[in-house]
C-alpha positions as CSV (number, residue, x, y, z in Angstrom):
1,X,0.0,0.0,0.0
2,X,2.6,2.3,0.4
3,X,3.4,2.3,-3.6
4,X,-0.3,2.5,-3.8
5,X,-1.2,5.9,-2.1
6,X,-0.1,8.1,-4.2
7,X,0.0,6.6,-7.6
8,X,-3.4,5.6,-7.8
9,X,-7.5,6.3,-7.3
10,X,-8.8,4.3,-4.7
11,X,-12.2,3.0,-4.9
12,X,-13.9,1.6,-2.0
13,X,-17.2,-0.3,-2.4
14,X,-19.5,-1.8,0.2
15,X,-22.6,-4.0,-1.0
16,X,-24.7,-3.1,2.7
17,X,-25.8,-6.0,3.8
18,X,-24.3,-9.2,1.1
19,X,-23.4,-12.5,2.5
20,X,-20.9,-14.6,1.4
21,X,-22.7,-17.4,0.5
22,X,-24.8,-16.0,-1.5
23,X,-22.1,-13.9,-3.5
24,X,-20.1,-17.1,-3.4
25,X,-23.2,-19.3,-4.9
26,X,-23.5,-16.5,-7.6
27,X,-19.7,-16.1,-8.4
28,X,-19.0,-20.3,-9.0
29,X,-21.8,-20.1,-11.5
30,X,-20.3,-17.5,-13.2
31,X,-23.0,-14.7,-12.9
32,X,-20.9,-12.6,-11.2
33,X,-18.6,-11.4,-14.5
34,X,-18.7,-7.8,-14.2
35,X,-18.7,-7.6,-10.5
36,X,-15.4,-9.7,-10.2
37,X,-13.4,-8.9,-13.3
38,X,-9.7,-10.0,-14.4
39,X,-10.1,-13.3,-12.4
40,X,-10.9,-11.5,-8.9
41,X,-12.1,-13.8,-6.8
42,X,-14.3,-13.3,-3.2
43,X,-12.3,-14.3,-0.2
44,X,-14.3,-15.0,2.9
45,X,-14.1,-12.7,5.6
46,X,-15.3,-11.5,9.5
47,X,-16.8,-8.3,9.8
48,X,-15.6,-6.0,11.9
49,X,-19.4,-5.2,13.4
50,X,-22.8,-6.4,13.0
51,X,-24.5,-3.6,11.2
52,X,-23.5,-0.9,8.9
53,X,-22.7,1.8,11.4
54,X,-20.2,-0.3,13.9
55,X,-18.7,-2.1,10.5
56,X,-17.9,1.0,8.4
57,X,-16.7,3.1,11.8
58,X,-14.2,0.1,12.5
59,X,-13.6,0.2,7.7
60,X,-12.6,4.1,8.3
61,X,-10.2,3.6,11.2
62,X,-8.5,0.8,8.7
63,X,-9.8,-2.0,9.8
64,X,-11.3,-3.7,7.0
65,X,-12.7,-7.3,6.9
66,X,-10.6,-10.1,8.5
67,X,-9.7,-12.8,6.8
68,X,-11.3,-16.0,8.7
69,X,-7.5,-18.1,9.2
70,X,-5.9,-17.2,11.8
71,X,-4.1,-14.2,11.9
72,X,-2.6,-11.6,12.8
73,X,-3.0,-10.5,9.3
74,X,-1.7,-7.2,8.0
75,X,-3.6,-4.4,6.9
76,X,-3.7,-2.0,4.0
77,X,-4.2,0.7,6.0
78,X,-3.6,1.4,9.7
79,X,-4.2,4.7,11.7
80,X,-0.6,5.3,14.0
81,X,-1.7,2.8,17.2
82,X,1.2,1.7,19.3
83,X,1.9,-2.0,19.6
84,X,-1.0,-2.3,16.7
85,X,0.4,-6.5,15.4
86,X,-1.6,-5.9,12.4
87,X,0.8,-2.7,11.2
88,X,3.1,-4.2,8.6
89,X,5.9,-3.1,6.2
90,X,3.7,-2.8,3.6
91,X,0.9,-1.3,5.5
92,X,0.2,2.6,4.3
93,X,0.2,4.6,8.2
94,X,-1.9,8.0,8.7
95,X,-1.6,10.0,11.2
96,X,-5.4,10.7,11.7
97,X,-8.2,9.3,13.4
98,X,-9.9,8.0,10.4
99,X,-8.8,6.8,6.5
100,X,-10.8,9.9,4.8
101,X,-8.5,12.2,7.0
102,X,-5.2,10.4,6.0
103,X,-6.0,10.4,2.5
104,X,-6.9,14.0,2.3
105,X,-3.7,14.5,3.7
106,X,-2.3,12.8,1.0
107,X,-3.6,14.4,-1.3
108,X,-6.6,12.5,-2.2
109,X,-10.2,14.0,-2.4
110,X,-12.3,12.1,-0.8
111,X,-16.1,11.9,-1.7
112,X,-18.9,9.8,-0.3
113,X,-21.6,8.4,-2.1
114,X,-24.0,7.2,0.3
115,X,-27.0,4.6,-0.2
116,X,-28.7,3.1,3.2
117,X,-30.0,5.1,6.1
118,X,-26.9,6.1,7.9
119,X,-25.4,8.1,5.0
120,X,-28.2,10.0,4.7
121,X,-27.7,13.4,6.1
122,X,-30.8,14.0,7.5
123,X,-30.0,13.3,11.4
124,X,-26.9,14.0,13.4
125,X,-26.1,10.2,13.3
126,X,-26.6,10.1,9.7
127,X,-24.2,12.7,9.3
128,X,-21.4,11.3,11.2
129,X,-20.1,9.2,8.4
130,X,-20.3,11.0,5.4
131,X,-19.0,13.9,7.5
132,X,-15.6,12.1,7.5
133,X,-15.3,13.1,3.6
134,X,-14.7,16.6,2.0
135,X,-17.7,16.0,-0.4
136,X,-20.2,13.8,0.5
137,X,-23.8,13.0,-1.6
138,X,-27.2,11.2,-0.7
139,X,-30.5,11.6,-2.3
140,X,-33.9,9.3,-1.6
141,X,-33.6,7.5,-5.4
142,X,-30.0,6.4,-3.7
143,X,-31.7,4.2,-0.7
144,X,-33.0,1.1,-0.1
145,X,-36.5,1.6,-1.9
146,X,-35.6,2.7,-4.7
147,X,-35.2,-0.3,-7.6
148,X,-32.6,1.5,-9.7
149,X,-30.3,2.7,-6.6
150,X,-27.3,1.5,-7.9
151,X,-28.0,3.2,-11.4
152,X,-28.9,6.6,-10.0
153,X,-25.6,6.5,-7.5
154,X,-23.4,5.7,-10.6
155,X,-24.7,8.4,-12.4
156,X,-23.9,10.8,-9.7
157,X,-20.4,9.7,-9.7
158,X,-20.5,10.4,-13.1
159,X,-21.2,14.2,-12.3
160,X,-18.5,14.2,-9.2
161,X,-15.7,12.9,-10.9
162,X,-16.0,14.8,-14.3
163,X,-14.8,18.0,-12.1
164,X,-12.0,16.1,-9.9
165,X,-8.5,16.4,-11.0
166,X,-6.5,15.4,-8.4
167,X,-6.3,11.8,-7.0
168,X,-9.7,10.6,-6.0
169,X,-10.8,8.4,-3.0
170,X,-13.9,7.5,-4.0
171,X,-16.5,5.5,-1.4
172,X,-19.7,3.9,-2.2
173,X,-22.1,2.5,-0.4
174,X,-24.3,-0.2,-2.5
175,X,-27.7,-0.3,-0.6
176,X,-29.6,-2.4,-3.2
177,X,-29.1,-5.3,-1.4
178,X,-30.9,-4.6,1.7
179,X,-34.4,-5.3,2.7
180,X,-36.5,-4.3,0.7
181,X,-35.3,-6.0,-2.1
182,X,-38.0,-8.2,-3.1
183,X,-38.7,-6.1,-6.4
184,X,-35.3,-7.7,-8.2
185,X,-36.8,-10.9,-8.5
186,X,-40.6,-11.0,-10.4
187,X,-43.3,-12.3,-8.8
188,X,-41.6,-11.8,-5.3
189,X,-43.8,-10.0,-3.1
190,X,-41.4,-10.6,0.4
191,X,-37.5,-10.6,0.9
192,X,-35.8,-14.0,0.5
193,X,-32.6,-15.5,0.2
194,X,-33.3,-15.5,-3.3
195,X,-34.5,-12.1,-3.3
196,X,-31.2,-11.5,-2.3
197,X,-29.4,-13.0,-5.0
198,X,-31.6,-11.2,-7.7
199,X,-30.3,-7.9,-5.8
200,X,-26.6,-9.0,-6.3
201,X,-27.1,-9.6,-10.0
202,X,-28.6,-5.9,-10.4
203,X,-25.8,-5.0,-9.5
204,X,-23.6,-7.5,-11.4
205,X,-25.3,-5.7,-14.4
206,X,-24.4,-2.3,-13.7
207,X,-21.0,-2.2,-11.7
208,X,-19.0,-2.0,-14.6
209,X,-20.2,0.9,-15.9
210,X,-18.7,2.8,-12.3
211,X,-15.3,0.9,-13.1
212,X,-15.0,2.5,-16.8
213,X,-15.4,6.0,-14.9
214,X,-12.4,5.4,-13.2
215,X,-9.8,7.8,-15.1
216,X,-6.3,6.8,-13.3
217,X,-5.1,3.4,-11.9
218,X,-7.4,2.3,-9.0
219,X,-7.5,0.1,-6.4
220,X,-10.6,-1.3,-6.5
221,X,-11.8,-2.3,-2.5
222,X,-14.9,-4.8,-3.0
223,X,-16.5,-6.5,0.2
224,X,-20.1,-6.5,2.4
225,X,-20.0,-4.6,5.6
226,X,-21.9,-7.4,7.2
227,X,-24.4,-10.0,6.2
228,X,-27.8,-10.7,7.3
229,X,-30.7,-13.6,8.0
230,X,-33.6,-14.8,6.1
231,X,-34.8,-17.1,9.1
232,X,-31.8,-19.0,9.8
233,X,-32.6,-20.5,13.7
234,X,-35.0,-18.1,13.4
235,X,-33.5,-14.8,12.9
236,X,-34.5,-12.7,10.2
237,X,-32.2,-9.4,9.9
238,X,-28.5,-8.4,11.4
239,X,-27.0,-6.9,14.2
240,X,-26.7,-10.4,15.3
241,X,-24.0,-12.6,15.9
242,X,-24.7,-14.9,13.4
243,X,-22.5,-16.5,10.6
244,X,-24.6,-15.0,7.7
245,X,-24.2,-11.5,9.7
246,X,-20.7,-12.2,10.6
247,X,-19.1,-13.8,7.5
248,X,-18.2,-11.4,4.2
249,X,-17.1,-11.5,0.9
250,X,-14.2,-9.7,0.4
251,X,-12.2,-9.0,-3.2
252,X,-9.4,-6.0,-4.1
253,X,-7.6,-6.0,-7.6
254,X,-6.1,-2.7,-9.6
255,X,-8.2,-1.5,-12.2
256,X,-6.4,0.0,-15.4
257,X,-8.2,2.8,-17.1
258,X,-9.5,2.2,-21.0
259,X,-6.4,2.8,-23.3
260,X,-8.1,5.6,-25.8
261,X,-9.8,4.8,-28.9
């Protein structure tokens, strides 16, 4: 990471709310193509937290999803912590309280696009996280009722990074796979694990159109902030400590831009 920052764009992605076995089903049949280009494959991952506030607090400090051998495993990115025994060689260090503020430092601008309820802006709480950026965007047609989210986020990137020229740190929060996402799947009239799956393949379909608007080299940051139930021993939702909650898909590769026609 430390030839990383610096040289290249840095696009952070969270599907809100994906488990891993249903992104795993969907990627071994090969209906993920978009969504996992170049060979990128998920790895399976812990969460740091059970719900998308705790798990993108701990993502901004640098603590992104573990990887489920034991560790200690070393980090991308790691705020200055003494005695931290996940701060490697190769980890990238800021000396800031959050990953937004590092990277700012660095000369990144760093923009928020946000999708489920706590990146909308419309209560103190809600604030808090897109707060941690220097440009930060939410409208209602990006949340979780709306059946082309994904679609009208990208677009708005679109808009944001047509007037960036300096190295970009872009974050995105993917809300169109939380409840309610019964409408990707015809004839479903309640959320499902199937339901679920329909919501990953929307977004299959359209991801790739946000990687082409990457200008510069990118590292590409792919992973579910936590999962959640559909009735497993009877729980239905997250902030549980379940395996579907707790267990993640995970992926990172570097994205090239198009070579000009």
């Amino acid at each position: 990471m430390r030839e990383i920052v610096g040289s290249h764009d840095i696009l952070l992605i969270t599907l809100d709310t994906l488990r891993y076995d249903v992104a795993d089903e969907l990627a071994r049949a090969g209906r993920l193509p978009d969504l996992l280009p170049r060979g990128a494959r998920w790895e399976r991952r812990h969460s740091p937290g059970s719900f998308t506030y705790a798990s993108h607090a701990a993502i901004f400090a640098g603590f992104l999803p573990t990887p489920v051998t034991p560790g200690p495993h070393p980090r991308l990115f790691a705020a200055t912590f003494p005695g931290s025994e996940t701060t490697a060689d190769g980890t990238w260090v800021f000396d800031a309280p959050d990953l937004p503020a590092g990277l700012a430092r660095a000369g990144y601008h760093t923009v928020c696009v946000g999708g489920v309820g706590f990146f909308n802006k419309r209560t103190p709480l809600g604030s808090a996280l897109p707060g941690l950026f220097a440009e930060s965007h939410w409208e209602p047609e990006f949340g979780v009722t709306d059946p082309r989210s994904l679609e009208n986020q990208i677009d708005r990137v679109d808009e944001i990074l047509r007037n960036i020229k300096t190295r970009v740190f872009l974050f995105l929060n993917v809300s169109a796979l939380h409840q309610p996402n019964h409408f990707y799947l015809p004839g479903a009239t309640t959320d499902s694990r199937d339901t679920h799956a329909a919501a990953l393949t929307y977004v299959d379909r359209h991801i790739g159109r946000l990687y082409d608007l990457m200008p510069r080299p990118t590292l590409v940051i792919v992973c579910s902030d936590h999962g959640t139930a559909y009735g497993e021993d009877g729980h239905v939702g997250h902030r549980i400590g379940h395996e579907v909650v707790w267990t993640v898909p995970y992926t990172q590769f570097i994205l090239e831009p198009h070579a000009p026609v």
